[in-house]
C-alpha positions in Angstrom: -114.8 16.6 -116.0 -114.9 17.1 -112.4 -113.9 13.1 -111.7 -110.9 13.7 -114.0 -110.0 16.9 -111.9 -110.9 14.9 -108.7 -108.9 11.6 -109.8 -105.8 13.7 -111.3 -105.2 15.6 -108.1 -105.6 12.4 -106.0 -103.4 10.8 -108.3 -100.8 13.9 -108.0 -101.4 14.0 -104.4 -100.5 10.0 -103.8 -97.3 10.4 -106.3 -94.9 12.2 -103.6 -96.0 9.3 -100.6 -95.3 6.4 -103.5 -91.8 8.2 -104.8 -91.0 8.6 -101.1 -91.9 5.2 -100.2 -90.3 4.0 -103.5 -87.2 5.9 -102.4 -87.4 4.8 -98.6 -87.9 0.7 -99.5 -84.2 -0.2 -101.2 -82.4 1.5 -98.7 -81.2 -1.5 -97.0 -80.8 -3.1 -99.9 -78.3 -0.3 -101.3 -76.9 -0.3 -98.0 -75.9 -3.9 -98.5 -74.8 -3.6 -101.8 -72.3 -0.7 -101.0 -71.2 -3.5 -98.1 -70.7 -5.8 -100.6 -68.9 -3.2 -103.1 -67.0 -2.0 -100.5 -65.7 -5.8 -98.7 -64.8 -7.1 -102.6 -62.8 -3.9 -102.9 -60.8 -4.8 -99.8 -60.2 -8.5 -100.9 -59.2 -7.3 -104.2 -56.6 -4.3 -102.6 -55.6 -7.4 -100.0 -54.9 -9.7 -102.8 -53.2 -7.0 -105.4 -50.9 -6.5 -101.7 -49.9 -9.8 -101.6 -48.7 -10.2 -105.2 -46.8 -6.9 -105.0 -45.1 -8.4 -101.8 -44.6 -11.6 -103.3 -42.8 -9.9 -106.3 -40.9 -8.0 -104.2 -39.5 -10.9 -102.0 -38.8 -12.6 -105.5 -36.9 -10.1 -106.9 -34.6 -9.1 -104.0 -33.9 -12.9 -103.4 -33.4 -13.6 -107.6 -31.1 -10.5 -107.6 -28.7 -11.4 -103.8 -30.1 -8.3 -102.5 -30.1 -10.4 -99.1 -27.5 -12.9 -98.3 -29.4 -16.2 -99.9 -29.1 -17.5 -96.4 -31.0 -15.2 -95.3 -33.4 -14.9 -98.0 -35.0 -17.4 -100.1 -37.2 -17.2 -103.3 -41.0 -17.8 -102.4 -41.0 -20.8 -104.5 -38.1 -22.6 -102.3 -39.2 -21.6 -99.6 -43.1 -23.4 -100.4 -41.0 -26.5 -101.4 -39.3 -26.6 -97.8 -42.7 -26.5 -96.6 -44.4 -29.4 -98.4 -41.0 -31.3 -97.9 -41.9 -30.4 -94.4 -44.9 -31.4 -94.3 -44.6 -34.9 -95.9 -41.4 -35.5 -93.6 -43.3 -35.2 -90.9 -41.2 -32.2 -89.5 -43.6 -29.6 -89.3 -46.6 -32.1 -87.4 -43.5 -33.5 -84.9 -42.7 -29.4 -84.3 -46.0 -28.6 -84.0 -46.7 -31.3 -81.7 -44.2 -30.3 -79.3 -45.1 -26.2 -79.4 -48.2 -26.8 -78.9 -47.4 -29.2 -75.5 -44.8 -26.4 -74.4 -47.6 -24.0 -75.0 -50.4 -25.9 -73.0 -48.3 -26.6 -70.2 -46.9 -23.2 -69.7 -50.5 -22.1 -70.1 -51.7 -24.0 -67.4 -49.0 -23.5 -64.9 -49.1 -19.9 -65.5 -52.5 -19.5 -65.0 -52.3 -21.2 -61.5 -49.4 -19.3 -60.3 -50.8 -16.0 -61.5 -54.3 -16.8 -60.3 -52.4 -17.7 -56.8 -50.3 -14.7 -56.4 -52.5 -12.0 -58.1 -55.3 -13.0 -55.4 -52.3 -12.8 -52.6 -51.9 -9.5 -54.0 -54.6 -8.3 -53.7 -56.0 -9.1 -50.1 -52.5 -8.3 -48.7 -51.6 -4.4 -49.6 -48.2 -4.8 -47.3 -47.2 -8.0 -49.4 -48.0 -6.2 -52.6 -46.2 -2.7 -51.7 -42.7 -5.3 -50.8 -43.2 -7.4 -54.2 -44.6 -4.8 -56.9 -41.2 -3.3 -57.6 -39.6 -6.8 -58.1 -42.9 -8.0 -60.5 -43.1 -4.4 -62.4 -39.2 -4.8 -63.2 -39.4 -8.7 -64.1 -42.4 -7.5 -66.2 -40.8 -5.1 -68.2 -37.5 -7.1 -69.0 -38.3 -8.1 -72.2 -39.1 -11.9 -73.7 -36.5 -12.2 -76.0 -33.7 -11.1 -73.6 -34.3 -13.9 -71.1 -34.3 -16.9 -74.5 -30.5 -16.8 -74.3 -30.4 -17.1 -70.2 -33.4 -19.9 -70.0 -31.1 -22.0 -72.7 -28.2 -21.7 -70.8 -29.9 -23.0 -68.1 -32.5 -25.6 -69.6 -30.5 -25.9 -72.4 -32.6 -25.9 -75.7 -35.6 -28.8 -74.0 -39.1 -28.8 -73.4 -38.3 -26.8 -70.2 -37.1 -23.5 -71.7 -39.6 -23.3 -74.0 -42.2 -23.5 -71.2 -40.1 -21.6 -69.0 -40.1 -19.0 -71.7 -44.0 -19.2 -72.2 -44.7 -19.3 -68.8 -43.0 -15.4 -68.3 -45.3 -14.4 -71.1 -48.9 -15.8 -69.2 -48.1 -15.2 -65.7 -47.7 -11.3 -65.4 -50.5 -10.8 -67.5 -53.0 -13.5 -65.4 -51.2 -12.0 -62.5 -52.0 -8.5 -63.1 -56.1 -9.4 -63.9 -56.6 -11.2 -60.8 -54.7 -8.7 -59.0 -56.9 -5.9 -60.6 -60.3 -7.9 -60.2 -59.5 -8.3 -56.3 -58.9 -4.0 -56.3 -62.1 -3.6 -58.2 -64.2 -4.6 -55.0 -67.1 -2.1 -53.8 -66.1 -0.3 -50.5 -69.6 -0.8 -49.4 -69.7 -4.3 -50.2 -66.7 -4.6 -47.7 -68.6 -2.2 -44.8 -71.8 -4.2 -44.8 -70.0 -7.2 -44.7 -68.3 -6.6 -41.8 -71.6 -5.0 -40.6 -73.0 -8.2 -41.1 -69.9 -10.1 -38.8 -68.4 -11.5 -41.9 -65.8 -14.0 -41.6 -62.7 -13.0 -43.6 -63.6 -16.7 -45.8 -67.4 -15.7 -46.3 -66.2 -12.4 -47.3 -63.6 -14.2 -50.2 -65.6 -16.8 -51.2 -68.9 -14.5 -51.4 -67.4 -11.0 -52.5 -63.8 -11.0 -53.1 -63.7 -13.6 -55.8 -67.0 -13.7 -57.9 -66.0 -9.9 -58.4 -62.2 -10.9 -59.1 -63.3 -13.7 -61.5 -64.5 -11.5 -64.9 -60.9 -10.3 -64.5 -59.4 -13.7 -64.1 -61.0 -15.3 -66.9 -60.0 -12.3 -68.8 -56.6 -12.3 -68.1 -56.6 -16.0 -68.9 -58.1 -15.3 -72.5 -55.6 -12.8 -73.2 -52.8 -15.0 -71.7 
């Protein structure tokens, strides 16, 4: 009688640290579940989206909502593009974006490097040019396409002139930022030291300035 006592209340005793151990264990495993629940459910609402915005574009182009010139159905619009596509028309565009693209990218990226560095080891330089940069930065894109047309005419060399306004105020402004972002006391002991004004660049001014560079160049 007294082991059945002894062996019930053990047994009652253990049945709280099993049921919370029982209880603790799946967690993650609910946790992942309710990911899972939860990511389907977005892909489903993303996909329901879609078809309600394909619909809609169907019926306001079946009905002449829109000027048909201005708006097609989705399924003429998808024959354009394979006819595209087996013409050769959209790889030949491509082909030539993506050259206009890369060579903006690069010459950008060298002037910007060039000039936000000027920038930002000559403060009496900066103070003359940053009104003339902050207003050519804040003319917008799409305003100078007409003006670089009428100059380049519609070539390879407005498109990367085009591109090019896009990279180079934003690569500008990182390296011009990374140069400003240089500890004061970096600069005193160098010139405790007897720093050259090179050793100084080359040893403080740019590995601080490049993190900003490179991420000017990613954004660019």
């Amino acid at each position: 009688m007294t082991e059945t006592i002894t062996t019930s209340a053990s047994s009652g005793s253990a049945s709280p640290r099993s049921a919370e151990r029982a209880h603790s264990e799946p967690k993650p495993a609910r946790r992942r579940r309710v990911g899972t629940r939860l990511t389907i459910g977005v892909r489903l609402a993303q996909v329901a989206l879609l078809l309600v915005l394909l619909g809609a574009w169907q019926l306001v182009a079946s009905q002449g909502w829109i000027e048909p010139v201005l708006a097609k159905t989705p399924g003429e619009a998808w024959n354009y593009f394979t006819a595209a596509v087996h013409s050769g028309e959209i790889s030949s565009n491509l082909r030539a974006t993506m050259t206009a693209v890369v060579i903006a990218w690069i010459l950008a990226s060298a002037v910007g490097v060039a000039v936000g560095l000027s920038l930002g080891l000559l403060p009496t330089l900066e103070r003359i040019m940053s009104p003339f940069l902050d207003a050519a930065n804040a003319m917008p894109r799409l305003a100078l396409a007409p003006l670089l047309i009428v100059i380049f005419g519609i070539t390879m060399t407005a498109k990367v002139a085009l591109a090019f306004t896009l990279v180079f105020f934003i690569v500008c402004s990182s390296a011009r930022a990374g140069v400003k972002s240089v500890d004061d006391e970096w600069l005193r002991l160098s010139t405790v030291l007897n720093a050259s004004k090179t050793q100084v660049f080359w040893h403080i001014l740019l590995p601080v300035a490049t993190p900003g560079i490179f991420a000017g160049l990613r954004l660019g």
